[in-house]
N, C-alpha and C positions, 0 to 999 in steps of 0.2 A: 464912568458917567453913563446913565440910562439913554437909550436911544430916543429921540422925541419921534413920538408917535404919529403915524397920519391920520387926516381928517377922514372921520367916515361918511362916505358917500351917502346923499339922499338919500333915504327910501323911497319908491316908486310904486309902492302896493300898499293901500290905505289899511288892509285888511289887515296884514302884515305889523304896520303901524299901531292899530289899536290892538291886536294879541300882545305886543311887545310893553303895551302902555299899559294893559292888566298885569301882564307875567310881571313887571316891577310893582307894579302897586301891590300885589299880592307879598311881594317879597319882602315889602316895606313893613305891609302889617304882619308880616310873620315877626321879622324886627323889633316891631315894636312888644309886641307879645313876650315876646324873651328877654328882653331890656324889664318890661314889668315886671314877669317869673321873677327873675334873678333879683331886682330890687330889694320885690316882696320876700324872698329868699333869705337874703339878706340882712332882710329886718327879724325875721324868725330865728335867724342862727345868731344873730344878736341877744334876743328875746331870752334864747332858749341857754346863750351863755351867760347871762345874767343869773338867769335860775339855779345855776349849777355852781356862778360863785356861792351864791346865796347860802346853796345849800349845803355846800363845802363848809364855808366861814360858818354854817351852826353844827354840823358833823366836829368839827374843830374842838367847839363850845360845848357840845352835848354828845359826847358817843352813845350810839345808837338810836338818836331821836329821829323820831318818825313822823310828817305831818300828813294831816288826811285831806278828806278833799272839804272839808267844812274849816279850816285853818287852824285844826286842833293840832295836837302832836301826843304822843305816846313813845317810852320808852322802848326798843327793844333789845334785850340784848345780845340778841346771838347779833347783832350787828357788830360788825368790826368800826373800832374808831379811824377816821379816817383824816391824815394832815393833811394840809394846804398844797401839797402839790401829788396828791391825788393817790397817795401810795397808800398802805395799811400802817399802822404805827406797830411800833417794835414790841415786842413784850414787855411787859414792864418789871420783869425779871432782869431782863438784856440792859448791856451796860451799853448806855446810848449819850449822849455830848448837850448838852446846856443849847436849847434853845432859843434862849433868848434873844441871839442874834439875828434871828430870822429875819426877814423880810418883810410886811405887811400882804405883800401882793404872793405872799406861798415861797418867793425864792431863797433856798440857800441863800445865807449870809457870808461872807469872807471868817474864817473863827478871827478871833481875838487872841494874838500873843500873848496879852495881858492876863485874860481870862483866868479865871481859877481853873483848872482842869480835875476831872473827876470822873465815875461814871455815869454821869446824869449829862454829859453834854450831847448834842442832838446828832442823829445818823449824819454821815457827812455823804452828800447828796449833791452839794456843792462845789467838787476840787474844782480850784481852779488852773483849770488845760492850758495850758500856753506858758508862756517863760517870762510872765510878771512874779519877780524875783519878791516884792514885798506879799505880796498875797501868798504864792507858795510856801515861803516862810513862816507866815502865821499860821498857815493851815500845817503843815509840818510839827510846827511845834506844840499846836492846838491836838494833833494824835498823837503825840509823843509823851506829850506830859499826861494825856488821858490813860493813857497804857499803863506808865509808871504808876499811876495812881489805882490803876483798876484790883477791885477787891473779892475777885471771883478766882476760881484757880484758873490755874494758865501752864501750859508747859514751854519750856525754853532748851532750845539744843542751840549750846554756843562754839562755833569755831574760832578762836582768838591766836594774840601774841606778838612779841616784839621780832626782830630781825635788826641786826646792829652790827658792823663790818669795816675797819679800820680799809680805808682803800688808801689815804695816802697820810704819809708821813718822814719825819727823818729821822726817827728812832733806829736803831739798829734792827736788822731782822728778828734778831732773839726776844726783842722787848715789843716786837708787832705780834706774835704770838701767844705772851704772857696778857695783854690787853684786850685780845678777840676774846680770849677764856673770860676775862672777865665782866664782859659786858652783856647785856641782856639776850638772848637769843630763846626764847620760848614758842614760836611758831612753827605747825600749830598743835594750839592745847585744845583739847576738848573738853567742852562739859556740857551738862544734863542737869537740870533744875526741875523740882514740880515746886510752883509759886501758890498759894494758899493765902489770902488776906495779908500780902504783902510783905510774908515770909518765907525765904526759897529753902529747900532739901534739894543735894544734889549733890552731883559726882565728877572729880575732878581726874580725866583716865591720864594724864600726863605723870600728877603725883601717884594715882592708882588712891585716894584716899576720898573719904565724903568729905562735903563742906554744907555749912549751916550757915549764913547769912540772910538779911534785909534786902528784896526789891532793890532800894535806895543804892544798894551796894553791888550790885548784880550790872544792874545797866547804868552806862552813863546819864547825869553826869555822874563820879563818884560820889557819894556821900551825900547828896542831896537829892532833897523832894520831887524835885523835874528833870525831866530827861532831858529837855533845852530847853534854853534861854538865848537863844543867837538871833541876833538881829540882821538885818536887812544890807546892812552896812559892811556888814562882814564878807558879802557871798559877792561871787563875780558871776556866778551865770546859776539860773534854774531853770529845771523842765519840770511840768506834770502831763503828765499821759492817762489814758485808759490803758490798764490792762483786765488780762483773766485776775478775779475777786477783785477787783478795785482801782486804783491806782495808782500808780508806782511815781516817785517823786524822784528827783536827781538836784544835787547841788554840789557845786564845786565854790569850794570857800579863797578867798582873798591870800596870798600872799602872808607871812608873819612872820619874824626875827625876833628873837630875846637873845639877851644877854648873858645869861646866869642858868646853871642845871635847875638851880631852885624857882625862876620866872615858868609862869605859862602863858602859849597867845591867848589873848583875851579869847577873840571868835573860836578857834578851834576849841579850846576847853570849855567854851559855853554851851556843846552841842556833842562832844566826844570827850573818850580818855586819850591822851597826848602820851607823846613817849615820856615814858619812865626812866630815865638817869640819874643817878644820885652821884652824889662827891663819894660815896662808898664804893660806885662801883668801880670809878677807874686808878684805885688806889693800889698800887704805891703811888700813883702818880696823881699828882695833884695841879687841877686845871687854874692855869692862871689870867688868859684869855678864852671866850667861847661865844662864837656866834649860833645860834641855833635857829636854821632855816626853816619853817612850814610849804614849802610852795605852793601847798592848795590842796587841801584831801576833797575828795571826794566822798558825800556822802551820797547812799539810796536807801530808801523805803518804802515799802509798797502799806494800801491802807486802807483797811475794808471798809464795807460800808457801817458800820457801826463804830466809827471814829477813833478802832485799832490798830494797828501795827500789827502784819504779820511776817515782816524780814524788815531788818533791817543791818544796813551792809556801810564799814567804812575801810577807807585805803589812805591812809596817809604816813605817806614820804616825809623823812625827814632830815637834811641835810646839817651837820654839827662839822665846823669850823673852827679851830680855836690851837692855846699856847699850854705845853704840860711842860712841868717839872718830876724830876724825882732825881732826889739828893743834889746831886753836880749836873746833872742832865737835864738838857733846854730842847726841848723838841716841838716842832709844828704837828698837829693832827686833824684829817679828815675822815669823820666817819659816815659814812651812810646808811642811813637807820631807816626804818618804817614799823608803824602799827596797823594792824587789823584785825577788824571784827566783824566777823558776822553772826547775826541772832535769828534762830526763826520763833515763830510764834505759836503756840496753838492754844485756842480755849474750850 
């Protein structure tokens, strides 16, 4: 608490008196002067923000138009077109993201999950920074399916593969052996793709042999048109950041169990390829219970400003629980499995 002040003594010197009565009045009107500046200031920088939406919102409507001082306009066009929030617009070579979503007021829009994605959707100028898990999501997905779709060449260096590892069981040791052998273990494989209108060429150094496949085929999901489709519902936590070129997104997905080598989790395979088990592989032995754990992969992707992908990165664990036979033999099995991939990007 402030001390209270004491009262100041008379003054005793009239002359003193009236110097002290101008030095404030003078200080009053300076006051008041700076109080008007700044008003009037004020109303200029308003003025003068108006003029610049103005003339934004027709730069928007007309690249390169130019008005005079009589209220004409003219053409010109070494002008650069210029959008609503104040940047040069992309080439129109450049494979740029649909904006229709935009904002009235110039801002980024959240994309649309839903969206068709393609290379006409608009730079992503937008991400949204913080850990609203629904918006990250769409904006994820809204680069993801853009990427898959884009029809420009592209190079892909992919580091991939399963990992799979019998850790408990009551099989005899001799038949924990013959079951590692059989089960997927390909990490990591490398390959190299040059992508062309949605057609890869590329090389697979694990087999030492080329492969010729479809985009569609190359990146998850497998065999289809979008690289995700995963919803909001599925993810337990998300981050978007700024980084160097763009911004890098992180999601760790929900929890999943299935029953069957032939079931997949919904979320995980809505956004990634799942591990791969067949009744093939762990044959002679044939499963007759099987739980199959996701605990949550993690995915990352980082995401330029032209609403691409230039890595992206997943890790997911995967715990398989369950009941095998072969011939007379009834054995418990735990195996511990994981996939991973990561893709870089270049265009």
């Amino acid at each position: 608490m402030a001390k209270s002040e004491k009262k100041a003594k008379k003054a005793s010197n009239p002359e003193m008196v009236k110097a002290i009565i101008s030095a404030v009045t003078a200080v009053l009107c300076v006051v008041a002067v700076v109080i008007t500046s700044i008003s009037i200031t004020g109303k200029i920088c308003e003025t003068n923000l108006a003029i610049a939406e103005k003339s934004a919102t027709s730069a928007g409507s007309n690249s390169g138009s130019v008005s005079t001082d009589d209220g004409s306009s003219y053409v010109d066009d070494s002008v650069d077109a210029v959008v609503d929030d104040g940047t040069v617009a992309p080439d129109a070579d450049a494979p740029v993201a649909d904006d229709s979503t935009a904002a009235d007021d110039g801002a980024a829009a959240t994309p649309d999950a839903s969206a068709p994605a393609g290379n006409n959707a608009a730079a992503s100028t937008g991400a949204p920074v913080g850990n609203d898990i629904a918006k990250i999501v769409a904006y994820y997905n809204a680069a993801a399916n853009n990427t898959k779709a884009y029809k420009g060449t592209m190079k892909l260096a992919i580091l991939q593969g399963t990992t799979s590892k019998v850790t408990e069981t009551s099989l005899p040791s001799a038949a924990i052996s013959i079951v590692n052998e059989l089960l997927p273990n390909d990490y990591p494989t490398k390959k190299t793709f040059t992508v062309k209108n949605g057609q890869g060429e590329g090389y697979n150094e694990r087999k030492q042999e080329n492969e010729s496949k479809p985009l569609a085929d190359i990146l998850p999901i497998d065999g289809n048109a979008k690289m995700s489709t995963l919803s909001a519902a599925g993810v337990k936590s998300a981050k978007c950041e700024k980084v160097a070129g763009g911004y890098k997104v992180t999601l760790v997905l929900k929890p999943e169990t299935i029953h069957s080598l032939d079931d997949k989790p919904k979320h995980h395979s809505s956004c990634m390829d799942v591990l791969d088990i067949t009744a093939d592989d762990i044959k002679p032995f044939t499963a007759k219970t099987m739980d199959i754990t996701y605990p949550g992969a993690t995915l990352t992707a980082t995401i330029n400003d032209k609403n691409l992908l230039t890595e992206f990165d997943v890790n997911e664990p995967v715990d398989v629980v369950g009941d095998v036979e072969w011939t007379v033999v009834k054995a418990s099995i735990v195996i511990d499995a994981s996939w991973k991939q990561n893709v870089k990007f270049t265009y």
